[in-house]
TORKOLZA-959272 format. One line per 3 residues: number of its first residue (from 1); their letters; for each residue z, x, y of C-alpha. Coordinates in nm, 2 decimals. Example, Ala and Ser with C-alpha at 12.3 -4.5 7.8 and 13.67 -1.06 7.14 Angstrom:
1 = AS = 0.78/1.23/-0.45; 0.71/1.37/-0.11
This chain:
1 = XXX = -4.50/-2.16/0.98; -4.48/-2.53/1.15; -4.24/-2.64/0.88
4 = XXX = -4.01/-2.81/0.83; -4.09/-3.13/0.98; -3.94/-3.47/0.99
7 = XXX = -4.09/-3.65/0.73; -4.21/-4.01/0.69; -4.34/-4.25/0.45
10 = XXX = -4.63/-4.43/0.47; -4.68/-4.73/0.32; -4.99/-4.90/0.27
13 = XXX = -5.20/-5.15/0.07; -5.52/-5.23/-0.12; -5.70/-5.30/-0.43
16 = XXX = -5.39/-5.54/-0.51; -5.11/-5.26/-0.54; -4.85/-5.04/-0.28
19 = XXX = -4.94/-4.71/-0.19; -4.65/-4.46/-0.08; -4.71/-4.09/0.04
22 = XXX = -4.52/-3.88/0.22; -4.66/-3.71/0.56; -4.51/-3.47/0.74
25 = XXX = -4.80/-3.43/0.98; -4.73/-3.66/1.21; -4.63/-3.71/1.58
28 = XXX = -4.57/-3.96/1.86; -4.90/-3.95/2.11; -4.81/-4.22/2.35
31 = XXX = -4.51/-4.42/2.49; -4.77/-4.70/2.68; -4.84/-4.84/2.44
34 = XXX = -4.65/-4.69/2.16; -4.90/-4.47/1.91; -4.78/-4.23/1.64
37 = XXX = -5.04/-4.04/1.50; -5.06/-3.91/1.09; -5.27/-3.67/0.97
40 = XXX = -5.42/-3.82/0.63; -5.67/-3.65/0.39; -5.99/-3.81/0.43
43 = XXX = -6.06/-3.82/0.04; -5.71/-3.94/-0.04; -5.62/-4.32/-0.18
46 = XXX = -5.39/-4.35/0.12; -5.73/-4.29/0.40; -5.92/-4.53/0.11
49 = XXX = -5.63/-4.82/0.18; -5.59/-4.76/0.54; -5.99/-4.85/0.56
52 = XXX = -5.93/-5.14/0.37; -5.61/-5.25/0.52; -5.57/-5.16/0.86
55 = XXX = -5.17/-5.24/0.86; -4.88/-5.03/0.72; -4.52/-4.92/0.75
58 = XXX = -4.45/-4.58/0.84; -4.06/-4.51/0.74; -3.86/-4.25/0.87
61 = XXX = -3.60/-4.17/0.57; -3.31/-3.99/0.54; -3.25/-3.72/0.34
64 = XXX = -3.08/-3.87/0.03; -3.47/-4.07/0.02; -3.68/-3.75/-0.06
67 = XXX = -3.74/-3.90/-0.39; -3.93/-4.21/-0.25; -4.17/-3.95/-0.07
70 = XXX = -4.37/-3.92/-0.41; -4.35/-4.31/-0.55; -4.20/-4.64/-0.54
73 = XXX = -4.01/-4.70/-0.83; -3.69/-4.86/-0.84; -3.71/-4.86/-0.46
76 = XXX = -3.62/-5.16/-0.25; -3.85/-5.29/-0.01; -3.78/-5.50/0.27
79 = XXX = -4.03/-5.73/0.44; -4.25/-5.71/0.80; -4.22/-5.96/1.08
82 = XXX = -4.61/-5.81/1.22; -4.77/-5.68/0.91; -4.83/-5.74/0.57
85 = XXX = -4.66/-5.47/0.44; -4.29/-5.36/0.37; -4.07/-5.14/0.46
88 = XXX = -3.85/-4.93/0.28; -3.48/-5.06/0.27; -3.24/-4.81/0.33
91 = XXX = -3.47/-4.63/0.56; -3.36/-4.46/0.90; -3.63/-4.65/1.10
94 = XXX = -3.93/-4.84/1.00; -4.23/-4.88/1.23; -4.49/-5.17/1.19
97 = XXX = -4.80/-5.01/1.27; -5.20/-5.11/1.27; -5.46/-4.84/1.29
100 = XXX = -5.59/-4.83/1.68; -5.81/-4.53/1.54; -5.94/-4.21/1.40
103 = XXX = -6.05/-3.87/1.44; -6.17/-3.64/1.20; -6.03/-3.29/1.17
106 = XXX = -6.21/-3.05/0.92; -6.06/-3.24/0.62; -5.83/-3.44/0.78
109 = XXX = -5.81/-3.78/0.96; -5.63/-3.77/1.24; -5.49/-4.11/1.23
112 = XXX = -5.37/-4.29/1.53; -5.07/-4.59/1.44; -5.03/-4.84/1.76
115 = XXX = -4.67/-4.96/1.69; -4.62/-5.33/1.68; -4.26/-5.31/1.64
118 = XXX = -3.99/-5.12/1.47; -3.64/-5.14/1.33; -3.39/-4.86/1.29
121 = XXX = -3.04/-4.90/1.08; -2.76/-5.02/1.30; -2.55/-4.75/1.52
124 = XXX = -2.84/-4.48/1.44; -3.00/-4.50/1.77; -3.00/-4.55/2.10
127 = XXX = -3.23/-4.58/2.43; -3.31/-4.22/2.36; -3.40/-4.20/2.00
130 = XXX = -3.18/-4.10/1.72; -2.84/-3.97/1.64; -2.84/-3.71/1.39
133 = XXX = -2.46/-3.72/1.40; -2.48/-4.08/1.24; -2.83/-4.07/1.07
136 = XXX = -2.99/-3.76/0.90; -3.39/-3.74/0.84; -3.53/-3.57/0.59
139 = XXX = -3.76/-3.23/0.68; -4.05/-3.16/0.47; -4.04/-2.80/0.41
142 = XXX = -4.31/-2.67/0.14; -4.41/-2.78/-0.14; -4.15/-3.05/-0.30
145 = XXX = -3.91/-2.88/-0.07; -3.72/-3.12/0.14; -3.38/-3.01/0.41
148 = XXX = -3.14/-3.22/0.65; -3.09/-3.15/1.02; -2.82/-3.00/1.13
151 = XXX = -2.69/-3.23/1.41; -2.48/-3.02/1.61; -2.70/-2.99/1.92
154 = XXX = -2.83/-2.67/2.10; -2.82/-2.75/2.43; -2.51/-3.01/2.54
157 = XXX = -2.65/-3.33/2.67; -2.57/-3.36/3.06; -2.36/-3.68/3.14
């Protein structure tokens, strides 16, 4: 009944190859210093790389992206300027994250991402996150199910 949720991709890398999956578990923890954390099955090749490979890119993407949830091919990457591994061009944001930790969770890890930097597409944010009227995410619903946000807001911001 939690869903849907924003989704992100994270990329990561070992045994020579990229890894992409899609998580929509996933939340930001702390501002000082900036930690998102990703819940990642333990058993999973994603847990198995983040071991090896303590960097990755976790990529916020709009909905027109719900296809790169489930692989890499014929998607364009874009390099890191703090980790070894790339973003995905075209995405909303991209975050530049190293693990700062785990906990487990039954059959989860809870993983926690320290941010070490992040890039967003020009004009979709500002100082207080994004805006949906100029940049869409996707939402994770069940399944292969994926939705867009509506943008028109709730509440009215106060000036």
């Amino acid at each position: 009944m939690l869903h849907p949720r924003p989704t992100v991709v994270l990329i990561t890398g070992c045994r020579g190859r990229l890894n992409a999956a899609p998580f929509s578990w996933n939340t930001p923890v702390s501002e000082d210093p900036p930690t998102v954390a990703v819940a990642v099955g333990r058993g999973s090749f994603t847990r198995e790389c983040l071991r090896t490979n303590p960097e990755a890119t976790l990529n916020v993407i709009p909905p027109e992206m719900a296809d790169a949830a489930y692989a890499l091919l014929g998607i364009e990457l874009e390099p890191s300027s703090m980790v070894s591994i790339p973003g995905l061009a075209g995405a909303v944001a991209i975050y530049e994250v190293r693990i700062a930790g785990s906990v487990e969770v039954g059959s989860m890890d809870l993983v926690l991402l320290r941010v070490l930097a992040v890039r967003a597409r020009a004009g979709v944010a500002d100082e207080d996150g994004l805006i949906l009227e100029k940049a869409n995410v996707a939402l994770h619903g069940a399944g292969n199910e994926f939705f867009r946000v509506d943008p028109r807001p709730l509440i009215p911001s106060h000036p």
